[in-house]
TORDRENLO-252302 format. One record per residue (C-alpha): x negated, y negated, z negated. Coordinates in steps of 0.2 Angstrom, whole numbers, m for minus. Example, Ala and Ser with C-alpha at 12.3 -4.5 7.8 and 13.67 -1.06 7.14 Angstrom:
+-------+-------+-------+
|    px |    py |    pz |
+-------+-------+-------+
|   m62 |    22 |   m39 |
|   m68 |     5 |   m36 |
+-------+-------+-------+
This chain:
+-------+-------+-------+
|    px |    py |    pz |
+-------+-------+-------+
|  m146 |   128 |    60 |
|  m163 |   133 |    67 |
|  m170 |   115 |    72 |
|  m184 |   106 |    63 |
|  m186 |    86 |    61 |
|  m203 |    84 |    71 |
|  m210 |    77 |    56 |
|  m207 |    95 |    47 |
|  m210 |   106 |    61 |
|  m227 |    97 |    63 |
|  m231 |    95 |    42 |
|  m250 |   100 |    41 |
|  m254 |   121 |    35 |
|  m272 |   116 |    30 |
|  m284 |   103 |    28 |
|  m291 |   106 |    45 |
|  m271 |    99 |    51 |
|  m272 |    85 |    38 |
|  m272 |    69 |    48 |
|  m281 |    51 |    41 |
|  m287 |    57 |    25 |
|  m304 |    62 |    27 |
|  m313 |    55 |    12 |
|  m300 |    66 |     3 |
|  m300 |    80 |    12 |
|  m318 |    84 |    11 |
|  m321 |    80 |    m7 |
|  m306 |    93 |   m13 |
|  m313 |   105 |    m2 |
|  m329 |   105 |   m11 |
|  m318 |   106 |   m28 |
|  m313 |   121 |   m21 |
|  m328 |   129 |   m14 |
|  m335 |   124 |   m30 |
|  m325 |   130 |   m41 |
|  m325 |   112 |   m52 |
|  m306 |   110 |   m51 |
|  m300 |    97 |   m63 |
|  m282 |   101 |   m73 |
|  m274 |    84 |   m66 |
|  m275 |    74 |   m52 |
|  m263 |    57 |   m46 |
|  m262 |    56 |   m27 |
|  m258 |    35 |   m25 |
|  m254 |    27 |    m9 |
|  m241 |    22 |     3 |
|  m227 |    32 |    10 |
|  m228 |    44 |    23 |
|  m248 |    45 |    21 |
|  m249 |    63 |    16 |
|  m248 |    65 |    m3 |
|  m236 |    77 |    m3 |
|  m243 |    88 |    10 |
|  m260 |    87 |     3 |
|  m254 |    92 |   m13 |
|  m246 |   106 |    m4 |
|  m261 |   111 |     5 |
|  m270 |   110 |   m11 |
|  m260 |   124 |   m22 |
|  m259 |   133 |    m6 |
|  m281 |   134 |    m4 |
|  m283 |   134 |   m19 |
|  m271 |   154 |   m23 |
|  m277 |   160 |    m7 |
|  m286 |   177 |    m9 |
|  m297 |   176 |     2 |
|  m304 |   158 |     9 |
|  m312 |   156 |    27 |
|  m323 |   141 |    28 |
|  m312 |   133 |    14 |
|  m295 |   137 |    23 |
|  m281 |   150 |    19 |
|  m285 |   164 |    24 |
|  m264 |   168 |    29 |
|  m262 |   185 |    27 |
|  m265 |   187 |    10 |
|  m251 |   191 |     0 |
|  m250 |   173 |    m9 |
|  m251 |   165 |     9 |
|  m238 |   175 |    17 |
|  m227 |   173 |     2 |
|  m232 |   156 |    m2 |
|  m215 |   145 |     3 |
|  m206 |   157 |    m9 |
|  m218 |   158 |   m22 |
|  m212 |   153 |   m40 |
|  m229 |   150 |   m45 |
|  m227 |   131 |   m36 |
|  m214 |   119 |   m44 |
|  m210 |   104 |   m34 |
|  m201 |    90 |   m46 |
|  m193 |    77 |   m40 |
|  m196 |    63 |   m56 |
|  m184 |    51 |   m47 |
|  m171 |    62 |   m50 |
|  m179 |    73 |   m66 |
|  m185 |    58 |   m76 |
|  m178 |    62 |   m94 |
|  m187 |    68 |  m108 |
|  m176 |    86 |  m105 |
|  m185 |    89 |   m92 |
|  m203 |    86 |   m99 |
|  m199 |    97 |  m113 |
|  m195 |   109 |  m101 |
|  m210 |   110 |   m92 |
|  m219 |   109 |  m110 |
|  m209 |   124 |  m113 |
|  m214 |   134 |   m95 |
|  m231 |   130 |   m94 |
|  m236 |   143 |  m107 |
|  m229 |   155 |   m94 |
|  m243 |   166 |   m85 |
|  m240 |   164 |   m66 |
|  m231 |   179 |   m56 |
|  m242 |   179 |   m43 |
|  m256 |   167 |   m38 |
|  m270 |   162 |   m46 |
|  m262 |   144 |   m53 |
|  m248 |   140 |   m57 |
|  m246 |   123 |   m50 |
|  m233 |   109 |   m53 |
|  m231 |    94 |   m39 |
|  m221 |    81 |   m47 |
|  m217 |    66 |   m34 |
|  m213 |    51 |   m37 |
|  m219 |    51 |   m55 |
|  m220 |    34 |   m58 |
|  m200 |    35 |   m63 |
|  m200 |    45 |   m78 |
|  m197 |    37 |   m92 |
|  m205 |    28 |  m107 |
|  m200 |    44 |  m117 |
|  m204 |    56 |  m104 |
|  m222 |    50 |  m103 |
|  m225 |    51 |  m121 |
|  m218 |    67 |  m122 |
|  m228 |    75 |  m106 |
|  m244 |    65 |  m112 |
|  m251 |    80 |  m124 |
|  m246 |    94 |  m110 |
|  m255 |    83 |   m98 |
|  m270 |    81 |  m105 |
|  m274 |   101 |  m111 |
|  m263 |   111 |  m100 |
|  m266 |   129 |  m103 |
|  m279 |   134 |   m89 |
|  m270 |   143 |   m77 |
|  m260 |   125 |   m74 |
|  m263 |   113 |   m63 |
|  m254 |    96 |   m61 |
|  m253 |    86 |   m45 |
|  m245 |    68 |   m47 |
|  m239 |    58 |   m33 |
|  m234 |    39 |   m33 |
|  m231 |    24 |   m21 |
|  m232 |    13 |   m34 |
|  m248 |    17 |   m45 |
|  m247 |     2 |   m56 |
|  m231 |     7 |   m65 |
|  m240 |    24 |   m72 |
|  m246 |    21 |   m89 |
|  m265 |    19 |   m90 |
|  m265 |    34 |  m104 |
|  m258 |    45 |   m89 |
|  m272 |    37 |   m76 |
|  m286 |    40 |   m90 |
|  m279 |    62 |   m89 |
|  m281 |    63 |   m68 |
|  m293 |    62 |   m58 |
|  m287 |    49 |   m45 |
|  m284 |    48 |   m25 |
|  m279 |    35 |   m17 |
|  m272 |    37 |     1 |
|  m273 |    23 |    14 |
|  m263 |    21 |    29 |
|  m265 |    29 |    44 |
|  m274 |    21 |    58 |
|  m262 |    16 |    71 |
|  m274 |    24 |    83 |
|  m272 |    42 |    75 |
|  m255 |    40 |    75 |
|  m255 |    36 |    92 |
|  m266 |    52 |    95 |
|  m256 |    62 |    87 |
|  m240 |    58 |    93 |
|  m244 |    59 |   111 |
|  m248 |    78 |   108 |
|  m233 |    80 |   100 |
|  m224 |    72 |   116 |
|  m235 |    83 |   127 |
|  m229 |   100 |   119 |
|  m211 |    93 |   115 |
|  m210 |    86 |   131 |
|  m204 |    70 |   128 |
|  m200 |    57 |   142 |
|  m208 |    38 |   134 |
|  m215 |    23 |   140 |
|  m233 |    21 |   136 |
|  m232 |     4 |   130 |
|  m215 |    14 |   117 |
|  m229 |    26 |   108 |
|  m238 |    10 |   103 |
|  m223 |     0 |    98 |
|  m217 |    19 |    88 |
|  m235 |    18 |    80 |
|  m233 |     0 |    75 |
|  m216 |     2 |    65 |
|  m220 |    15 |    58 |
|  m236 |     3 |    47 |
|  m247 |    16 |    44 |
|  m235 |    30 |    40 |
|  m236 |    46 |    49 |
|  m220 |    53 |    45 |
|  m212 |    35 |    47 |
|  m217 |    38 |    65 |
|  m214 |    57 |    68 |
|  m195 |    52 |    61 |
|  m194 |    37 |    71 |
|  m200 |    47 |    88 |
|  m187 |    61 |    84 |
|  m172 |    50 |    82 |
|  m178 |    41 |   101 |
|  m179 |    57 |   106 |
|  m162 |    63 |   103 |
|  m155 |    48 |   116 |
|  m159 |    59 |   128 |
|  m167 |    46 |   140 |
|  m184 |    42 |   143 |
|  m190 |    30 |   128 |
|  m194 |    12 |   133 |
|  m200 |    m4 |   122 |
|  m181 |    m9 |   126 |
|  m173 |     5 |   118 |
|  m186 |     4 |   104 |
|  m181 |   m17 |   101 |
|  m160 |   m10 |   103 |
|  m163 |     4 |    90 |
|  m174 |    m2 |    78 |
|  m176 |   m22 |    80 |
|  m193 |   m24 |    82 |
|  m203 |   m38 |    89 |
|  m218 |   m35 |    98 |
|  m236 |   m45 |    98 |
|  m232 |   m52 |   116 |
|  m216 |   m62 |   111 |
|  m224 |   m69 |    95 |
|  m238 |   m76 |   104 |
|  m224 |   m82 |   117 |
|  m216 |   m90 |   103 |
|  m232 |   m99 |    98 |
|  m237 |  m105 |   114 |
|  m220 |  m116 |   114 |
|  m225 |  m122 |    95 |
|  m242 |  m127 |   101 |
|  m233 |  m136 |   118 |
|  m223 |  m146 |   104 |
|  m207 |  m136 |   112 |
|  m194 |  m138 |    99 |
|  m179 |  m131 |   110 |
|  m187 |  m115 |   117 |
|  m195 |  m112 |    99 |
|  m175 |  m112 |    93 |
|  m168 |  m105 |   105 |
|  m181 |   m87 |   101 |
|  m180 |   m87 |    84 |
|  m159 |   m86 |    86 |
|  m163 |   m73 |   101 |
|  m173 |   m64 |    88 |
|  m158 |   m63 |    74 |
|  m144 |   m59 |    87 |
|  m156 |   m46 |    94 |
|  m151 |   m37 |    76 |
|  m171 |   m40 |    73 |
|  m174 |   m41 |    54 |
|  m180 |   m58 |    47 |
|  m193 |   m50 |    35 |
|  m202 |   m42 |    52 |
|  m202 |   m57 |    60 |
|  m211 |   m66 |    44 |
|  m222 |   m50 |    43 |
|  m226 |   m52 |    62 |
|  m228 |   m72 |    61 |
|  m239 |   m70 |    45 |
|  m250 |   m57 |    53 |
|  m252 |   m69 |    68 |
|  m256 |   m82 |    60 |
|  m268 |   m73 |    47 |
|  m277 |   m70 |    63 |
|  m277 |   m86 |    69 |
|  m285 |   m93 |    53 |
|  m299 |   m81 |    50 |
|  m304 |   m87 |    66 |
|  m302 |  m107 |    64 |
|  m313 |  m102 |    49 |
|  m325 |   m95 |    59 |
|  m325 |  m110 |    71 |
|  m324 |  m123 |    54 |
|  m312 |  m130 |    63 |
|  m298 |  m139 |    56 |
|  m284 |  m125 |    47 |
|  m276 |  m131 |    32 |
|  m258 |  m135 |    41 |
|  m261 |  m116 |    44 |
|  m265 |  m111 |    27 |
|  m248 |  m123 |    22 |
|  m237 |  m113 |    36 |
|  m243 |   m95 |    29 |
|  m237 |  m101 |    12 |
|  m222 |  m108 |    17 |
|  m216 |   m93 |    28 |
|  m222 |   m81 |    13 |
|  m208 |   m90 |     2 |
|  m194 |   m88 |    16 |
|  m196 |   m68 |     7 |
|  m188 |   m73 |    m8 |
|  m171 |   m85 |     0 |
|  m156 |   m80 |     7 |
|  m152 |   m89 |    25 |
|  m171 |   m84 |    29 |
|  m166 |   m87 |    47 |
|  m163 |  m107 |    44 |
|  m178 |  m107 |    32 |
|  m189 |   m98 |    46 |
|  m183 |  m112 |    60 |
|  m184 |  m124 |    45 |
|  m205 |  m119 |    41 |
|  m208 |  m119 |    60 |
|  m203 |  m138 |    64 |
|  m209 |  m143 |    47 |
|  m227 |  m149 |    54 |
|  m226 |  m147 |    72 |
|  m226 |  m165 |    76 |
|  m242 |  m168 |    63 |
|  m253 |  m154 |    69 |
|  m250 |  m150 |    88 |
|  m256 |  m161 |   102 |
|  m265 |  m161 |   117 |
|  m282 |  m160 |   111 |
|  m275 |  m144 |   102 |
|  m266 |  m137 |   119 |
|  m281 |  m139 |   126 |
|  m290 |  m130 |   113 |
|  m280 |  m117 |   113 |
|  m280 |  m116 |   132 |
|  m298 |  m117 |   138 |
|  m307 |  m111 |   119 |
|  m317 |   m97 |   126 |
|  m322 |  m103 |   144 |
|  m328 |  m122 |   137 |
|  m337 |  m112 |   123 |
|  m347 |  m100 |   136 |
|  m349 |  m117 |   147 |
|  m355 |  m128 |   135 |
|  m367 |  m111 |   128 |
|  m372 |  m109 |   147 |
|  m377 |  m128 |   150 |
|  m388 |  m126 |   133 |
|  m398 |  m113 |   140 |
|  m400 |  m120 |   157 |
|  m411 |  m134 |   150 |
|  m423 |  m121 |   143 |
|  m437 |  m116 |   154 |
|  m433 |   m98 |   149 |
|  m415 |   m98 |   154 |
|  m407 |   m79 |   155 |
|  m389 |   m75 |   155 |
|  m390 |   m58 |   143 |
|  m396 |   m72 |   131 |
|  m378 |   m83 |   132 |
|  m370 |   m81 |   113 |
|  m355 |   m89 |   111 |
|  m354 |  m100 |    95 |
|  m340 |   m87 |    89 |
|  m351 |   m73 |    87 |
|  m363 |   m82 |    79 |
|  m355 |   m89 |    67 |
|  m347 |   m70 |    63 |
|  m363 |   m63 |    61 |
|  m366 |   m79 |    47 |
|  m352 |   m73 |    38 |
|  m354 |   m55 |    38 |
|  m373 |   m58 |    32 |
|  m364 |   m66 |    19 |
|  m353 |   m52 |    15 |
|  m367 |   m40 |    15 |
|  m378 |   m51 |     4 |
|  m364 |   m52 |    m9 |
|  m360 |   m31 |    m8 |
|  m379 |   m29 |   m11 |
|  m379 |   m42 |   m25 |
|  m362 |   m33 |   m32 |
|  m373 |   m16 |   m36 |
|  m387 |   m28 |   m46 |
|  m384 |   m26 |   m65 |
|  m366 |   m19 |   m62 |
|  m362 |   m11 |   m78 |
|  m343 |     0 |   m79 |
|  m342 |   m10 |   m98 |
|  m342 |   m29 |   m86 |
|  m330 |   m21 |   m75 |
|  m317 |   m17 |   m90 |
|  m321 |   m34 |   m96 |
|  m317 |   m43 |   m81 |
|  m303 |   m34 |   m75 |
|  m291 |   m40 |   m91 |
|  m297 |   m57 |   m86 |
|  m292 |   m52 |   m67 |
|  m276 |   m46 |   m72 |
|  m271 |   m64 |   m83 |
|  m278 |   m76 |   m67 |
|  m264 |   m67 |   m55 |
|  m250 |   m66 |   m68 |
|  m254 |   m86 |   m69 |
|  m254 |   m87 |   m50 |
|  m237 |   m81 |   m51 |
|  m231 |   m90 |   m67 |
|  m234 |  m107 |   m57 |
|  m226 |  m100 |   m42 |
|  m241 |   m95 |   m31 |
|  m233 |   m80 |   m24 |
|  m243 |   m78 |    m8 |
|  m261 |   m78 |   m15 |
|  m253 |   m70 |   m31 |
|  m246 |   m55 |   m20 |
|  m262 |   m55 |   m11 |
|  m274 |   m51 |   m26 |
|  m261 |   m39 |   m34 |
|  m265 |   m28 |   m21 |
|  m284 |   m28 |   m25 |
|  m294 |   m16 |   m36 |
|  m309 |   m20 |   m45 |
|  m322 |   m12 |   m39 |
|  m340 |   m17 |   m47 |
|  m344 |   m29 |   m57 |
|  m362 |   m38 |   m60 |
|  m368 |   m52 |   m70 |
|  m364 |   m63 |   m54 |
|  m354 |   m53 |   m41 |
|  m340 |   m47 |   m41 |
|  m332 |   m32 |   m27 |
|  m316 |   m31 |   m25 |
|  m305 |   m19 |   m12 |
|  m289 |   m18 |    m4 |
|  m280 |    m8 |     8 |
|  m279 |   m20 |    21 |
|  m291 |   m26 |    34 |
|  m281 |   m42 |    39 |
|  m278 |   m45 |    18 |
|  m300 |   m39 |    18 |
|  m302 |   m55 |    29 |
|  m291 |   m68 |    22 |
|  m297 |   m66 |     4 |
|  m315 |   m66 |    10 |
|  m308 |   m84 |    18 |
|  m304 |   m91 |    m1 |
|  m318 |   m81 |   m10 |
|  m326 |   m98 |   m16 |
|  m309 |  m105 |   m21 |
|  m305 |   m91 |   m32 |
|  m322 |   m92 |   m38 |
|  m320 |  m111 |   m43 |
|  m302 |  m106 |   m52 |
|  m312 |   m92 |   m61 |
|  m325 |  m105 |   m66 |
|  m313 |  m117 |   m72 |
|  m300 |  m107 |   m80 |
|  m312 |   m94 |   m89 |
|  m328 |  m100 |   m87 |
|  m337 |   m87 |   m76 |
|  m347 |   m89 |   m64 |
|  m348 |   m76 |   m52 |
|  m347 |   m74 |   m31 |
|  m332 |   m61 |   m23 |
|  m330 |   m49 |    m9 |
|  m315 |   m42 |    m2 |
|  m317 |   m25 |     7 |
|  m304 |   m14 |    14 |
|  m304 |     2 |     6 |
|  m310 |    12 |    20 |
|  m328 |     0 |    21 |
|  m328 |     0 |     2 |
|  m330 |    21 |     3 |
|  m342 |    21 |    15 |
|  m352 |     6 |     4 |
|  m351 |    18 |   m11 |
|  m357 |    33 |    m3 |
|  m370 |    26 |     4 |
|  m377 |    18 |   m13 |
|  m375 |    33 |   m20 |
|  m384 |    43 |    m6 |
|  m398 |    30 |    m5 |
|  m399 |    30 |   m25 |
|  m401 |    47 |   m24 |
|  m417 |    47 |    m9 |
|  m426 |    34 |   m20 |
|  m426 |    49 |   m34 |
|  m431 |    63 |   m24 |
|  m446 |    50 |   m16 |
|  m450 |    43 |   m33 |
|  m450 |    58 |   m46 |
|  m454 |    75 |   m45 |
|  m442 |    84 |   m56 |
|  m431 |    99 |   m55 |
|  m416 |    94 |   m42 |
|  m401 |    97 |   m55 |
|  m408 |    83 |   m65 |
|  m411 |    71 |   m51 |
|  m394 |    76 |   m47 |
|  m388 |    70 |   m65 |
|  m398 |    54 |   m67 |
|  m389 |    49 |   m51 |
|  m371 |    54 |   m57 |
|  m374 |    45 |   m73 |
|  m380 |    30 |   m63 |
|  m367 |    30 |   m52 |
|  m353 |    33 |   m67 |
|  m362 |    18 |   m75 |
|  m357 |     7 |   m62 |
|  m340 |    14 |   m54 |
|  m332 |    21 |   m71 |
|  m327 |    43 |   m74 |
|  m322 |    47 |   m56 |
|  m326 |    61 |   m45 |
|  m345 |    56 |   m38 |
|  m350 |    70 |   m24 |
|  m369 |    69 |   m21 |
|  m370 |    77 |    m3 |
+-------+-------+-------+
């Protein structure tokens, strides 16, 4: 059987094909280059992002011979030999948990490698070893003999014991932009010569939530119908609900149109579409819809109540009935005219009312009208920016412990008294710095970025109350909160060069040592 699933045929050789991992990319390439390779690293992230094909790409750079601008060279005689090679051990731990198998890898790592440079063991899903497993590979993992490396991979990081997370040196994986996915998979229909709807590649992007091989599986099971791909014969195959008939579904909920509002929610479960995806979609609507009423300080607590309520349909059975159930629950208290009218007219009474305001000025000019919405954006993310700078004040790596045990004990309350949406929410944050007064938090979600930002000074007011700390947080999503850290770390390092006149390695150090200070033993690159 010579055919290839798309999403092997197209797995990445080298870092230069590596999609939507940049930050990661380029700072194991300068481990490489450098030769400063650590003995264990944990790849963390969702599915489909790339771990294992990074990992890959890793053992394969890393034995090459003969390197070319950091890439295999592929015609040396570890590249050519490289899928065969005995010298990579891929371990499935979902499948190879037990404490045998542990004792078996104790027992091979003392073996020399045939043939490459390292002898490298890739071990997936690790987080499902077990209890014994782990204490049995703890000892191996953290003084492997040194032509051994190990490469972890996880989807679920925070079931890996933290005397594991204390041996690696960590990388976490975000998902892919639905942009690159989108790139990418319309060069992949170019050369394959794939018949699909434009509007299909953004609807394949979109169900695949980040994941790249999601989407390359997805697009080679369409494929196979041997017709040209449409956003119906996505819906038939896979369910899906596109933004379009969600806002169609609100536009009768804000019309008070009970009927109609049925009527597609039952259209939506006989359409095979699967109730979590219409919460998720919902959810992310009206998450939308919020960050923006906040914005507006306009009323947005029955909103607040409805993403709460439509978080707990998850948990039940007949979520259909509870979904139409949530929907009609407030309808009659929040909509109205005024609100149809809001909703209607929003941006053009806002430009009018802006455009009337300048006309009354002597200096009227239309570059200057700013609608209220931008305004009042700009106000928060001063906001956001004063507390990020704040956050770097004072932050010590010994507060940051300290506060993440207290962070860890505020969201196993939230969910001991049942508040499962806000609870979820801050289960997905990492603790990032911690000062005296600020605290900077990230997660891998824009959308989840925002809404926390939203409640920052409720869960402040909780943390006063509850533990008696009085402190300020920002949410960032995991792609701003690099780029934040880099640059602190690049602008820490300009004020050293401009302020002392010492021998570069040194500068170099202090920096590191400041920057370790603050963000705890991880891999800082000075650039």
């Amino acid at each position: 059987m010579n055919y290839k699933v798309l999403y092997r045929q197209y797995r990445p050789a080298n870092f230069s094909e590596l999609v939507g991992q940049d930050h990661i990319k380029e700072l194991l390439l300068k481990s490489i280059t450098n030769k400063r390779l650590s003995h264990a690293y944990i790849f963390t992230g969702p599915r489909g992002t790339g771990k294992t094909s990074t990992a890959k790409i890793f053992a394969k750079t890393v034995n090459c011979e003969n390197l070319i601008n950091g890439l295999p060279c592929e015609k040396c005689n570890f590249c050519l030999s490289y899928n065969e090679s005995s010298d990579i051990i891929e371990i499935d731990a979902a499948s190879n948990n037990g404490v045998d198998e542990i004792r078996e890898i104790r027992e091979n790592v003392k073996i020399l490698p045939t043939t490459a440079k390292y002898k490298i063991y890739i071990i997936d899903e690790v987080h499902m070893l077990s209890s014994s497993a782990w204490n049995a590979f703890l000892k191996t993992l953290e003084e492997p003999p040194s032509h051994v490396i190990f490469i972890l991979a996880t989807t679920e990081i925070q079931k890996v014991p933290i005397t594991v997370l204390s041996r690696c040196q960590r990388f976490d994986f975000q998902r892919i932009s639905d942009e690159t996915i989108i790139d990418l998979l319309k060069k992949i229909i170019k050369f394959e010569k794939i018949k699909i709807q434009e509007e299909a590649i953004k609807e394949v992007a979109l169900l695949a939530d980040g994941g790249l091989r999601d989407a390359l599986s997805i697009l080679d099971q369409l494929a196979k119908l041997g017709t040209k791909i449409t956003v119906k014969t996505i819906k038939d195959s896979y369910g899906i609900i596109t933004t379009a008939e969600i806002e169609n579904l609100f536009e009768h909920y804000f019309k008070n149109n009970i009927k109609e509002i049925l009527n597609l929610v039952d259209n939506f479960k006989f359409s095979g579409v699967d109730s979590s995806i219409l919460i998720t979609k919902t959810l992310d609507y009206l998450l939308d819809l919020l960050a923006l009423k906040k914005v507006e300080k306009t009323e947005s607590k029955w909103i607040e109540e409805l993403i709460v309520d439509l978080e707990s349909c998850y948990y039940k059975t007949n979520k259909y009935t509870l979904i139409k159930a949530t929907l009609l629950k407030q309808i009659n208290e929040v909509n109205n005219k005024e609100n149809v009218q809001n909703l209607e007219n929003k941006n053009s009474e806002i430009i009018s009312r802006e455009i009337i305001s300048e006309a009354k000025t002597a200096e009227f000019k239309p570059e200057k009208i700013i609608s209220r919405e931008i305004i009042q954006k700009n106000k928060i993310e001063d906001i956001i920016n004063i507390r990020i700078n704040n956050s770097f004040v004072e932050a010590k790596i010994t507060l940051k412990k300290d506060f993440i045990k207290i962070w860890d004990k505020y969201i196993e309350d939230l969910f001991n008294n049942n508040e499962f949406k806000i609870g979820t929410l801050l289960k997905e944050t990492k603790v990032e710095v911690v000062s005296p007064t600020n605290i900077l938090v990230s997660t891998e979600s824009y959308s989840n970025s925002v809404l926390l930002n939203t409640i920052s000074d409720k869960l402040s007011d909780n943390l006063k109350v509850q533990y008696n700390i009085s402190t300020k947080i920002v949410c960032l999503d995991s792609v701003r909160w690099q780029t934040e850290k880099n640059e602190y770390i690049k602008n820490k390092k300009s004020k050293k060069y401009n302020l002392i006149i010492e021998p570069e390695n040194l500068i170099i150090k202090e920096v590191v040592d400041t920057a370790e200070n603050i963000f705890g033993e991880e891999l800082i690159e000075i650039n």
